[in-house]
C-alpha positions in Angstrom: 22.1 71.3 0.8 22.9 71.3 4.6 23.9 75.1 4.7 21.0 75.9 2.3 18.7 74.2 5.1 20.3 75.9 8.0 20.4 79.2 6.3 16.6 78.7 5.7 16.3 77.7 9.5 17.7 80.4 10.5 15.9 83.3 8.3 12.5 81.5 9.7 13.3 82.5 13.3 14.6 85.7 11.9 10.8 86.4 10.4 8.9 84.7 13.2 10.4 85.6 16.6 10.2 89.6 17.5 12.8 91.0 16.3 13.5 92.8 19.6 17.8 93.7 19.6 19.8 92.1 22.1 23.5 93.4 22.5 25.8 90.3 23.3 27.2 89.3 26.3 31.1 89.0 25.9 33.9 87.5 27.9 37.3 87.0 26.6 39.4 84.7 28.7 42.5 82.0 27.9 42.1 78.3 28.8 44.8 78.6 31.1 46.3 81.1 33.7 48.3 83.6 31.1 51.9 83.2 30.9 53.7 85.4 28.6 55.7 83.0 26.3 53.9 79.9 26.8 51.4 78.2 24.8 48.1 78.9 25.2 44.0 79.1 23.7 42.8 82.4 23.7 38.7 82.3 23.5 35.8 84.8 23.0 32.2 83.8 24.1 29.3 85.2 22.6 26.4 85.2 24.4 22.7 86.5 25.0 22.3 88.1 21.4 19.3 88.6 18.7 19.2 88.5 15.9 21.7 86.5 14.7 23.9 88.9 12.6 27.1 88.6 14.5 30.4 88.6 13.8 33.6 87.4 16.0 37.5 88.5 15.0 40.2 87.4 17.8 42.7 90.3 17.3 46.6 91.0 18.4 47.4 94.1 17.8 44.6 95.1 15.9 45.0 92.5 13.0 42.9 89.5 12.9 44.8 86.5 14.2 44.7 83.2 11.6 43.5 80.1 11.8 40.4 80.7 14.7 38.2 78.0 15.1 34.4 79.1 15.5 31.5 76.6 16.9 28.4 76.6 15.2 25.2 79.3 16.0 23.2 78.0 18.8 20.4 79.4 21.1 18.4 78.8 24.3 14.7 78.3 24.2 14.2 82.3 24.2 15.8 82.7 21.3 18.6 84.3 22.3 22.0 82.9 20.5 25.9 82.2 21.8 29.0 81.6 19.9 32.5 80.6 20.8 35.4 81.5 18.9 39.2 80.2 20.0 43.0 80.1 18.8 45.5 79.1 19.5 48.8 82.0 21.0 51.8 82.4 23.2 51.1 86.0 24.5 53.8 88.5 24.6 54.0 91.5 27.1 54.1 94.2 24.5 50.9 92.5 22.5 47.5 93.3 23.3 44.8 90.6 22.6 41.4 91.6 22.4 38.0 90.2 20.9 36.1 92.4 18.2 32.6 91.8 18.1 30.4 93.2 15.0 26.8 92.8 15.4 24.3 94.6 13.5 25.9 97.6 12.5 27.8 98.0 16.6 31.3 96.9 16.6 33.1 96.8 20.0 36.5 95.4 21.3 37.2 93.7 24.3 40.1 93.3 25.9 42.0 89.8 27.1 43.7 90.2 30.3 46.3 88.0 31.6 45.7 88.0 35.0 49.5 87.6 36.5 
């Protein structure tokens, strides 16, 4: 019943605010300073999108890494919506992490860099 209330939520903000499309803002960062080898969280923020149709894949190597946690959808007062996604990884040098972001019918990829 909850999900069936949210859904219905959602497709009423869907029909009543303009459906004007807004392309996410995206940053890809780790919650700490990268190390390869060590334990880490890497996290993609969504932010600044309408409508809501979005989807968020944290990638190594191109394949989808497992067990992601996602929050739930929110939005500011202009109906504009963010998303976090995270999971846990202990980057290696030779991997590439990245942040594949589907919304509407654009998908993009963005890079995580390490910083060292």
């Amino acid at each position: 019943m909850k999900v069936f209330l949210c859904l219905a939520a959602l497709a009423a903000v869907y029909c009543a605010v303009d459906s004007k499309h807004t392309s996410p803002k995206v940053q890809v960062y780790s919650s700490k300073p990268g190390e390869f080898g060590m334990e880490n969280t890497l996290i993609c923020h969504v932010s600044g999108f309408h409508p809501p149709d979005i989807s968020i894949q944290l990638m190594k190597n191109g394949v989808e890494l497992p067990d992601a946690k996602q929050t739930d959808l929110a939005f500011k007062q202009d109906w504009h919506f963010h998303l976090t996604k995270s999971v846990a990884f202990s980057p290696l040098r030779e991997d590439k992490y990245s942040c594949k972001v589907t919304h509407g019918t654009s998908t993009k990829d963005y890079a995580w860099e390490p910083n060292m």
